[in-house]
C-alpha positions in Angstrom: -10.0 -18.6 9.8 -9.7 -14.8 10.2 -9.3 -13.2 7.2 -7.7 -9.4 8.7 -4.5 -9.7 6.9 -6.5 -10.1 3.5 -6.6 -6.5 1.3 -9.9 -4.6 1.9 -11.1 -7.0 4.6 -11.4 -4.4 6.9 -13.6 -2.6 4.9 -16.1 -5.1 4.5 -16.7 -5.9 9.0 -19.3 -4.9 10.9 -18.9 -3.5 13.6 -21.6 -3.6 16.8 -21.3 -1.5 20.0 -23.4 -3.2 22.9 -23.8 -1.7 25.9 -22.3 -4.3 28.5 -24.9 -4.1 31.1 -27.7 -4.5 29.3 -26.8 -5.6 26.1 -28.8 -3.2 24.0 -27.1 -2.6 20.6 -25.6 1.2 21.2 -24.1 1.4 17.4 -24.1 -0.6 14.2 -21.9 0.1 11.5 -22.4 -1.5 8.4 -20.4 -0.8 5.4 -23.1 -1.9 3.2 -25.3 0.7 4.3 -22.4 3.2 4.7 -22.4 6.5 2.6 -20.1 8.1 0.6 -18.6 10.4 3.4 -18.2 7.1 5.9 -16.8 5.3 2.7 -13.6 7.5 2.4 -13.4 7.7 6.3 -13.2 3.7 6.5 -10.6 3.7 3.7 -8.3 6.0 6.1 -6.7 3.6 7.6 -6.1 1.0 5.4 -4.4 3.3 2.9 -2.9 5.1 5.7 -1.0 1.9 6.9 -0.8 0.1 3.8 -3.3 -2.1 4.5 -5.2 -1.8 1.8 -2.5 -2.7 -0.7 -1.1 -6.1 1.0 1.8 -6.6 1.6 3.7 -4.6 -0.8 1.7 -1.9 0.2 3.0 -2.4 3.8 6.2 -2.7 2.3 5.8 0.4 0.4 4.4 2.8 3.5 7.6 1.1 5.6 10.3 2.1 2.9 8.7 6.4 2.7 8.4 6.1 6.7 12.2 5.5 6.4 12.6 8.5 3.8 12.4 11.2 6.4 15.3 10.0 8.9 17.4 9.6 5.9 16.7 12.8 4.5 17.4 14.6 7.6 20.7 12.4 8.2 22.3 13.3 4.8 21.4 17.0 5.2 23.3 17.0 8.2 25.5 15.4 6.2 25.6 17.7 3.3 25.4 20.5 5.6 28.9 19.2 7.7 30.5 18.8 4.2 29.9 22.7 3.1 30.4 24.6 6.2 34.0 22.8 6.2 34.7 23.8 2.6 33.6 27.0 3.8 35.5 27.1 6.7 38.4 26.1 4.1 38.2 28.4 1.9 38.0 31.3 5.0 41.1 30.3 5.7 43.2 29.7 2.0 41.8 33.2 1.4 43.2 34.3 4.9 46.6 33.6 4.5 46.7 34.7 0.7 45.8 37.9 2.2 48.4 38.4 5.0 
């Protein structure tokens, strides 16, 4: 059974580029033998997606993906709502003045 869903699975693959007509090995990355530097690029993308967390993690990066159309709908929102109280109050002081 493949075990990609699992947290930090990804991590822990190696991976082997061959070249496909002669079948030499062009690159092996191991994590085992992986530095520091390659160690925080590997964990890019599993924290990036969530991956690394299971599935509340997932869960987690879905719900702030969400926050950003939201946020922009209710300042639209917000935005509607004062420039008609605005526009409101342009013309109560309009006609107090005539």
């Amino acid at each position: 059974m493949d075990d990609v869903d699992r947290p930090g699975s990804l991590l822990q693959r190696v991976c082997i580029v061959l070249d496909r007509y002669t079948g030499k090995v062009i690159d092996l990355d191991d994590p085992a033998e992986a530095g520091p530097g390659e160690i925080f690029t590997h964990w890019q993308w599993p924290l990036h997606s969530g991956q690394a967390a299971g599935l509340p993690g997932r869960i987690l990066v879905c719900l702030t993906g969400l926050a950003c159309p939201l946020l922009f709908v209710t300042g639209v929102i917000r935005w509607c709502q004062k420039r008609r109280a605005y526009r409101f109050k342009q013309r109560s002081l309009g006609s107090l003045v005539r």
